[in-house]
Every structure is written in structure tokens, then in C-alpha cells.
N, C-alpha and C positions, 0 to 999 in steps of 0.2 A: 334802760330801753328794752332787752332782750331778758333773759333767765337766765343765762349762761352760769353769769358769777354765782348767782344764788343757790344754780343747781349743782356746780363745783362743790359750794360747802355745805351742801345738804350730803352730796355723796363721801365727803370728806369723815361729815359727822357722823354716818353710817358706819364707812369703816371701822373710825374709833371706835365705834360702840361694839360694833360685831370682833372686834378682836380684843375686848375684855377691858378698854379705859375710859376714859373719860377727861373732858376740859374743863381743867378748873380756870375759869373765868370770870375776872369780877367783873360785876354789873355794869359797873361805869368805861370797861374797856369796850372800843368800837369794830366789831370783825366786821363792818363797811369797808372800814379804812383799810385795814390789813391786806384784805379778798382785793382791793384796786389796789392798792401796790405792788401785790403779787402779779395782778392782769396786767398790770403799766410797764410791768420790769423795775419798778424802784426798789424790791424786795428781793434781793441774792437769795438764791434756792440757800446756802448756808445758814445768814439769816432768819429766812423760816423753818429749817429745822429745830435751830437754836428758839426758836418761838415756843413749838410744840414741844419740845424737851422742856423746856422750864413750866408749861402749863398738861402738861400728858400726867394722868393717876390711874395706878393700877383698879378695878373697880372690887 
């Protein structure tokens, strides 16, 4: 409906980027899904640290 979420991980991916990493992401995983769970509450801030830890690279 709005930009919100998209604009969330557009600025997310900004970050990463301006402070030296990058997401290793495979093609067939959906950051739709992730970005509404995070917005719903189904996704423990814990969680999604543990997300970005397992997919964060030095660049």
C-alpha cells in the first residue's frame, strides 16, 4: 500500500553498504517475507540479528 517497508530496506541496504559489507543473499530467498515479519512483530529483534549475522560479508 504505502513505501514504508521498502523504504526501511532500501535505507537498511544503504547502511550496509556505506559501512564496508554486503548481503550475501541467494536469489531464491524472499526479503518481502522477512521486511512483513519484521513490520507484523513475528520476527524477534534477536532473530533478525541472527539473520544479518549469518548473511553480513566484509566487502
Amino acid at each position: 500500500m504505502d513505501g514504508n517497508k521498502r523504504t526501511a530496506w532500501l535505507l537498511v541496504e544503504i547502511l550496509i553498504d556505506r559501512s564496508g559489507y554486503y548481503l550475501n543473499i541467494p536469489d531464491d530467498e524472499r526479503i518481502d517475507d522477512l521486511v512483513v515479519d519484521v513490520a507484523a512483530g513475528v520476527m524477534e529483534f534477536d532473530q533478525l540479528v541472527s539473520w544479518f549475522n549469518d548473511r553480513l560479508d566484509r566487502q
